[in-house]
BALOBA-1460 file (C-alpha; in Angstrom, 3 decimals):
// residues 189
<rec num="1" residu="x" x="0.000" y="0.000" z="0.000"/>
<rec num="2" residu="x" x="2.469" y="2.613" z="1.085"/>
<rec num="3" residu="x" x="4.573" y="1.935" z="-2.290"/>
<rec num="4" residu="x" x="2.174" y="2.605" z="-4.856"/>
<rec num="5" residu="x" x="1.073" y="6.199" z="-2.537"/>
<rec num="6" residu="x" x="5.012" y="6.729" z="-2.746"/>
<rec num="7" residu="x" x="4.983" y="6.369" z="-6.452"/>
<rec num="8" residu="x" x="1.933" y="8.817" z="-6.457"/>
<rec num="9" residu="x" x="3.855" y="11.365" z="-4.524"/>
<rec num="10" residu="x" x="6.545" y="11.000" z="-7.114"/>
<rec num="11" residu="x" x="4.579" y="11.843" z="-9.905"/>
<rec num="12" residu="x" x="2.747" y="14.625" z="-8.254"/>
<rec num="13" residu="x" x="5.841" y="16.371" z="-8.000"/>
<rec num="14" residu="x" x="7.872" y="15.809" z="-11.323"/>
<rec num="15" residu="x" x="4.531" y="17.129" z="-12.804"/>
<rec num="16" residu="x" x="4.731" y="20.217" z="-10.593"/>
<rec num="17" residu="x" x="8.341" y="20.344" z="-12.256"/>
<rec num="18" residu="x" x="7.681" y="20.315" z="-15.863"/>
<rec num="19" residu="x" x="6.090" y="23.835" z="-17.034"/>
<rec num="20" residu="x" x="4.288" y="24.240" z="-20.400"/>
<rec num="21" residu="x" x="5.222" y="27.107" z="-22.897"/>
<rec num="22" residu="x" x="3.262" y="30.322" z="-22.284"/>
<rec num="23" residu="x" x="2.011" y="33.368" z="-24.470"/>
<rec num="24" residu="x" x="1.511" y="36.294" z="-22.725"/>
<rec num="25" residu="x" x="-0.883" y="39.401" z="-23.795"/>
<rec num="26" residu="x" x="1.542" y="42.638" z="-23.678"/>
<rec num="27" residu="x" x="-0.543" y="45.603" z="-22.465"/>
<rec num="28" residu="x" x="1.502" y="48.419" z="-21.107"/>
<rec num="29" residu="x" x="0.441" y="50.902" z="-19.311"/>
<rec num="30" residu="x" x="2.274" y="54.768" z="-19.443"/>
<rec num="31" residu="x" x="1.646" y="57.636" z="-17.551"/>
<rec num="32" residu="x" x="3.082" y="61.020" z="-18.518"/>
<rec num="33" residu="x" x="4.011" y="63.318" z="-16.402"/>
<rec num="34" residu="x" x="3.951" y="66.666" z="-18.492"/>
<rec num="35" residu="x" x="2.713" y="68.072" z="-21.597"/>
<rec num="36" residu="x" x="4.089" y="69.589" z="-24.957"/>
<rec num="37" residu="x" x="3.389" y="72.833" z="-25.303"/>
<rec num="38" residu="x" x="3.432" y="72.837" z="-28.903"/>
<rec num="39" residu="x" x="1.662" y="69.558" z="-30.625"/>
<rec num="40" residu="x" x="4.464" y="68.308" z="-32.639"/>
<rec num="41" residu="x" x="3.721" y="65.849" z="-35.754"/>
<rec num="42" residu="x" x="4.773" y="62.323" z="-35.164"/>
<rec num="43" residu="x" x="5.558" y="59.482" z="-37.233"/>
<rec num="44" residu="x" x="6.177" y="56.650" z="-35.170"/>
<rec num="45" residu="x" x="7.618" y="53.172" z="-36.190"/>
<rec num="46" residu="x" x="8.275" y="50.094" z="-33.417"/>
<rec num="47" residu="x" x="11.058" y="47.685" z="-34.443"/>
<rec num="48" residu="x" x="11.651" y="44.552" z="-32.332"/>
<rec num="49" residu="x" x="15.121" y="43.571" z="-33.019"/>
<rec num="50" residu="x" x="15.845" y="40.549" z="-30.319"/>
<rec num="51" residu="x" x="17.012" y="37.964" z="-32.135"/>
<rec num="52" residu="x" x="13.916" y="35.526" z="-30.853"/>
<rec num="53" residu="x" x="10.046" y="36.360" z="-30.089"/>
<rec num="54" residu="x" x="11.113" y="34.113" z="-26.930"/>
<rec num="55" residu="x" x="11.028" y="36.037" z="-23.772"/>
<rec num="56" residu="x" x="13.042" y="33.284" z="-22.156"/>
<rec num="57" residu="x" x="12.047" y="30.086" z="-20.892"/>
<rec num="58" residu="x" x="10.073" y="29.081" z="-17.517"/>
<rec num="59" residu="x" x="12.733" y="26.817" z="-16.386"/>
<rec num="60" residu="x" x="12.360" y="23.301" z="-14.252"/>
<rec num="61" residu="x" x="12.970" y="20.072" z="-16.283"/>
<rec num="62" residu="x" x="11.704" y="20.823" z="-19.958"/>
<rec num="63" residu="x" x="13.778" y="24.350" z="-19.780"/>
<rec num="64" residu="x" x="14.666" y="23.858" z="-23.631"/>
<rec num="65" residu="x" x="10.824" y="23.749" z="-24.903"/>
<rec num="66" residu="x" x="8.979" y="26.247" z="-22.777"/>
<rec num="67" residu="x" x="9.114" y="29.560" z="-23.918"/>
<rec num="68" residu="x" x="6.995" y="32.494" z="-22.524"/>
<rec num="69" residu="x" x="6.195" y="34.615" z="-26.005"/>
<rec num="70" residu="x" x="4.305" y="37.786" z="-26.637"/>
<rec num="71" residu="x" x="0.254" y="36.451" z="-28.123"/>
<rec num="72" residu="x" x="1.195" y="38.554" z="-30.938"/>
<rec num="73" residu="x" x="3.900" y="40.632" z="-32.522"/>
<rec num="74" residu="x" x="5.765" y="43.041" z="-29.892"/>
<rec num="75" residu="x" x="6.169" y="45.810" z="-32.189"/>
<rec num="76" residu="x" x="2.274" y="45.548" z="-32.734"/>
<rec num="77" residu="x" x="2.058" y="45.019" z="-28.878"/>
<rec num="78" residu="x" x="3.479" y="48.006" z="-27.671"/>
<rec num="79" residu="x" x="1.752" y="50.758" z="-30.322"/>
<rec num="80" residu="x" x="-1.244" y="51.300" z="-28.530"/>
<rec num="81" residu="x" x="0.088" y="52.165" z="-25.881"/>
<rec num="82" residu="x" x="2.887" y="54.516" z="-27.329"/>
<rec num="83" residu="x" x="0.314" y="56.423" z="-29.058"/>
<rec num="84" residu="x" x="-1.502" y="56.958" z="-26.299"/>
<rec num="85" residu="x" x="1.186" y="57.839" z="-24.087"/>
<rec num="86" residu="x" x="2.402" y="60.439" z="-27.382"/>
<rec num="87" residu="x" x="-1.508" y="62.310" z="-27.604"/>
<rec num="88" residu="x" x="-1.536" y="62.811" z="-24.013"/>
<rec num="89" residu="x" x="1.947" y="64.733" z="-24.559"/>
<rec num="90" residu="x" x="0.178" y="66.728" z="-27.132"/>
<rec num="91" residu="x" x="1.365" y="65.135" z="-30.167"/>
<rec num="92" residu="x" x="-0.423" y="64.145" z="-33.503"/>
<rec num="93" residu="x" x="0.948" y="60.766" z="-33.849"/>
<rec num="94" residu="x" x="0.919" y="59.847" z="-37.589"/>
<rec num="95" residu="x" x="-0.770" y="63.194" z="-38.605"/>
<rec num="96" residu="x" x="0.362" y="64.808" z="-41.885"/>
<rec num="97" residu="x" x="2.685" y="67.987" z="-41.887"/>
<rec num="98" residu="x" x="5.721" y="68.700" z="-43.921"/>
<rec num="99" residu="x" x="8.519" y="68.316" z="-41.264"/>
<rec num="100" residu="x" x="7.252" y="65.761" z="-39.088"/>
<rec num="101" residu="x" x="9.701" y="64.529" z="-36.259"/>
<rec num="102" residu="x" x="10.286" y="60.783" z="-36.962"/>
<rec num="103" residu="x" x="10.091" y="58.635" z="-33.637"/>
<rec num="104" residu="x" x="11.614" y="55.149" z="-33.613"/>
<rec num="105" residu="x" x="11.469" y="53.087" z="-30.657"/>
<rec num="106" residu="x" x="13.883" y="49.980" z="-31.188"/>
<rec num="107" residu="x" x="12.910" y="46.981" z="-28.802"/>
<rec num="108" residu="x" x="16.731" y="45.276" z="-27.752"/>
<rec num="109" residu="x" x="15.776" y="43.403" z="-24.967"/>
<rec num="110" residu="x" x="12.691" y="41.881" z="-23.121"/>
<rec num="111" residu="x" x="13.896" y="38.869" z="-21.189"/>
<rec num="112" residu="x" x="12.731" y="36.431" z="-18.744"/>
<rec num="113" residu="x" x="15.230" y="34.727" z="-16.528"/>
<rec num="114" residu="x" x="14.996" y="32.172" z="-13.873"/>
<rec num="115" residu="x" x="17.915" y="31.157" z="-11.912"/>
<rec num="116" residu="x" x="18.944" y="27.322" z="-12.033"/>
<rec num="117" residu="x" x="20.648" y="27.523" z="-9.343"/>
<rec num="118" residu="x" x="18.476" y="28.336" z="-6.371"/>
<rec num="119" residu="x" x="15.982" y="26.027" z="-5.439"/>
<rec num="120" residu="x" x="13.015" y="27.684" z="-3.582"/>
<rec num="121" residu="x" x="12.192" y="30.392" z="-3.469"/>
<rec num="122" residu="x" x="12.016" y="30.648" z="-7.339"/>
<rec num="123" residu="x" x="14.095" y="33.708" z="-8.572"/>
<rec num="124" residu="x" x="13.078" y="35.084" z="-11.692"/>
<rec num="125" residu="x" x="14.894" y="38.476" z="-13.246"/>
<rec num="126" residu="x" x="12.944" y="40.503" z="-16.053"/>
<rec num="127" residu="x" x="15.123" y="42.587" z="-17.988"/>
<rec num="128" residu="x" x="13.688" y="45.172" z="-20.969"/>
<rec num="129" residu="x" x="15.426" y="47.773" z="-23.493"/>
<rec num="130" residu="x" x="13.996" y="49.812" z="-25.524"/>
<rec num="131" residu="x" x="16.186" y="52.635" z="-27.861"/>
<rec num="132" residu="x" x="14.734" y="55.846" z="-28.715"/>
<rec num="133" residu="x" x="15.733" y="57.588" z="-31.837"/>
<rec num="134" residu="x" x="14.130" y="61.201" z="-32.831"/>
<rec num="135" residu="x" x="15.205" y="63.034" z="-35.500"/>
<rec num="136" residu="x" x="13.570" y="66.304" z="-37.836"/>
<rec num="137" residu="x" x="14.743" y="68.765" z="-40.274"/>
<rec num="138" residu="x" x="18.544" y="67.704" z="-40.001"/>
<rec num="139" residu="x" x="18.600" y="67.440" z="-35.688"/>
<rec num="140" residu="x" x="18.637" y="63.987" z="-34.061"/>
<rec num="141" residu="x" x="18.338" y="62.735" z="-30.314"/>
<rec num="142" residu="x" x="18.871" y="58.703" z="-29.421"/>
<rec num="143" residu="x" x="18.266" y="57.495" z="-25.921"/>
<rec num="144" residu="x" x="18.340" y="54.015" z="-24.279"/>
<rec num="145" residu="x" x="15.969" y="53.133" z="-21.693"/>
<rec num="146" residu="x" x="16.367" y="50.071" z="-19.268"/>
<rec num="147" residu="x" x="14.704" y="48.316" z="-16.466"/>
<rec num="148" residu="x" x="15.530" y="45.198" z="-14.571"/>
<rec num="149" residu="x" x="13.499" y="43.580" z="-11.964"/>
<rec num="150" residu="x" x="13.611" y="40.643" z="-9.441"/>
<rec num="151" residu="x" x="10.873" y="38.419" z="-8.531"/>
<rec num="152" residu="x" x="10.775" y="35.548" z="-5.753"/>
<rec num="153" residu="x" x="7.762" y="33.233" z="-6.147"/>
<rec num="154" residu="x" x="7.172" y="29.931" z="-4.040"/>
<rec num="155" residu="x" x="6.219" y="27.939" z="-7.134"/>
<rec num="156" residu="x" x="6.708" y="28.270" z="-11.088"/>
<rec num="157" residu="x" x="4.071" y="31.481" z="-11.766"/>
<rec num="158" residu="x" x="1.043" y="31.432" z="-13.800"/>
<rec num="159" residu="x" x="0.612" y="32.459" z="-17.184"/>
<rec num="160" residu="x" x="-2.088" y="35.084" z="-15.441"/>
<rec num="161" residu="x" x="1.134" y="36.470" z="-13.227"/>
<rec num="162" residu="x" x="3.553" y="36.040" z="-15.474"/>
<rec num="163" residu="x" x="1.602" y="38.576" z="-18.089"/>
<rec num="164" residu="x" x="1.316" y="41.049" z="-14.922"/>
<rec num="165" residu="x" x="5.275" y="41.178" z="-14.422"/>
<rec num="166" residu="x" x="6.066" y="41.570" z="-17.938"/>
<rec num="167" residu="x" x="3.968" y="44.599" z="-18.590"/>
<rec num="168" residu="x" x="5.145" y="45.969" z="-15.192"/>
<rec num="169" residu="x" x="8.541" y="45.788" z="-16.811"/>
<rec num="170" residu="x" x="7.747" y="46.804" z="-20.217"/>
<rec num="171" residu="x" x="5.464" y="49.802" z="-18.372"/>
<rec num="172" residu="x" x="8.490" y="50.805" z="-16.478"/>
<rec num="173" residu="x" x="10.843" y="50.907" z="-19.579"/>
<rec num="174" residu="x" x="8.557" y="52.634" z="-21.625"/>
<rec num="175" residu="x" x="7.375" y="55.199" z="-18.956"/>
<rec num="176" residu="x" x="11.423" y="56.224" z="-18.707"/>
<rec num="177" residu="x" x="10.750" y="56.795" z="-22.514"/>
<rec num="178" residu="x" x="7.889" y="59.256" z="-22.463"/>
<rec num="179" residu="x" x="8.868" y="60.910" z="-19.439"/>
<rec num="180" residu="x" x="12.836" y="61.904" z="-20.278"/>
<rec num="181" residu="x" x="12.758" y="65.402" z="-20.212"/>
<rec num="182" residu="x" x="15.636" y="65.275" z="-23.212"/>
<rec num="183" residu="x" x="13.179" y="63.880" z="-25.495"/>
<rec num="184" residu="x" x="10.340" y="65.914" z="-24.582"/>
<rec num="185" residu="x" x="12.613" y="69.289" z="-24.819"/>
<rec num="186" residu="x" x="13.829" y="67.626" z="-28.070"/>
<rec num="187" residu="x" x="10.472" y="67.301" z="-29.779"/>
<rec num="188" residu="x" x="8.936" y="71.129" z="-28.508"/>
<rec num="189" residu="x" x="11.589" y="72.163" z="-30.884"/>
C-alpha cells in the first residue's frame, strides 16, 4: 500500500516540475508626467530587433521547450500604448505635416530569466530595453531606456502572473521613454 502512494507522490511532484510554454498578452500601461506645449507631428515606427520572439524560458525540467512569447507581434504590442502615451503629450501621432519629427522606438531586450541555481524560493529576473531615436529637419536625439526587476515566487508562476510582471517591466521601460525630459525638450523644438 504505502509503495504505490510513494509512487503517487513522485509523480505529483515531477509534474509540478515540468512547465508548459506560455504566451503572454503585452498591455503596457504609461503615464506622462507633463505636456508639450506645442503639438508636434509624429511618425512613429516600433522595431523589435531581439534575435527571438522568446522572452526566455520558464525553467524546471523541460527548460529547452517552454518559452513564454508575446500572443502577438511586440512591435504591434506596444503601439497602442505609445500612441496613447504620445496624444496625451500633445502630439499628432501619424498626422500629416511637412517636417514631421520621426520617432523610432527599437525593442533590444525583453527577457525572462529564472535562476537554475536556487531552489526555492524561485528567482526570476525581467530585464527590458527599448532605444529611442528622434530626429527632424537635419537634428537627431537617441536614448536608451532600461529596467531590470527581481521576482521571488514559491512555485513556477502562472501564465495570469507572469503577463502582470512583464507589462510591469515593459510599463516601467517605456514610462522612462515618455517621461525623459531630453526627449520631450527635443520634440517642442
Amino acid at each position: 500500500m504505502k509503495k504505490p502512494l510513494i509512487a503517487l507522490a513522485l509523480a505529483v511532484s515531477l509534474i509540478g516540475c515540468a512547465s508548459s510554454p506560455q504566451q503572454v498578452h503585452l498591455n503596457p500601461q504609461i503615464d506622462v508626467s507633463s505636456r508639450l506645449t506645442k503639438q508636434p507631428a509624429v511618425q512613429l515606427t516600433i522595431n523589435d530587433l531581439r534575435p527571438s520572439p522568446s522572452m526566455g524560458t520558464r525553467g524546471g525540467v523541460y527548460g529547452s521547450t517552454n518559452h513564454i512569447t508575446a500572443d502577438r507581434n511586440l512591435s504591434d504590442s506596444l503601439r497602442p500604448a505609445a500612441i496613447k502615451a504620445l496624444n496625451e503629450l500633445g502630439a499628432r501621432v501619424d498626422a500629416s505635416s511637412p517636417f514631421p519629427i520621426a520617432l523610432s522606438l527599437d525593442i533590444e531586450k525583453v527577457s525572462y530569466q529564472v535562476d537554475q541555481n536556487s531552489s526555492l524560493p524561485i528567482q526570476i529576473t525581467l530585464d527590458a530595453a527599448i532605444r529611442a531615436s528622434a530626429s527632424k529637419e537635419g537634428k537627431s536625439f537617441s536614448g536608451r531606456y532600461e529596467s531590470s526587476k527581481m521576482h521571488k515566487f514559491i512555485k513556477a508562476p502562472s501564465e495570469q502572473r507572469n503577463e502582470e510582471i512583464i507589462n510591469e517591466i515593459l510599463s516601467d521601460t517605456l514610462n522612462r521613454v515618455f517621461n525623459d525630459p531630453r526627449l520631450l525638450t527635443f520634440m517642442e523644438q
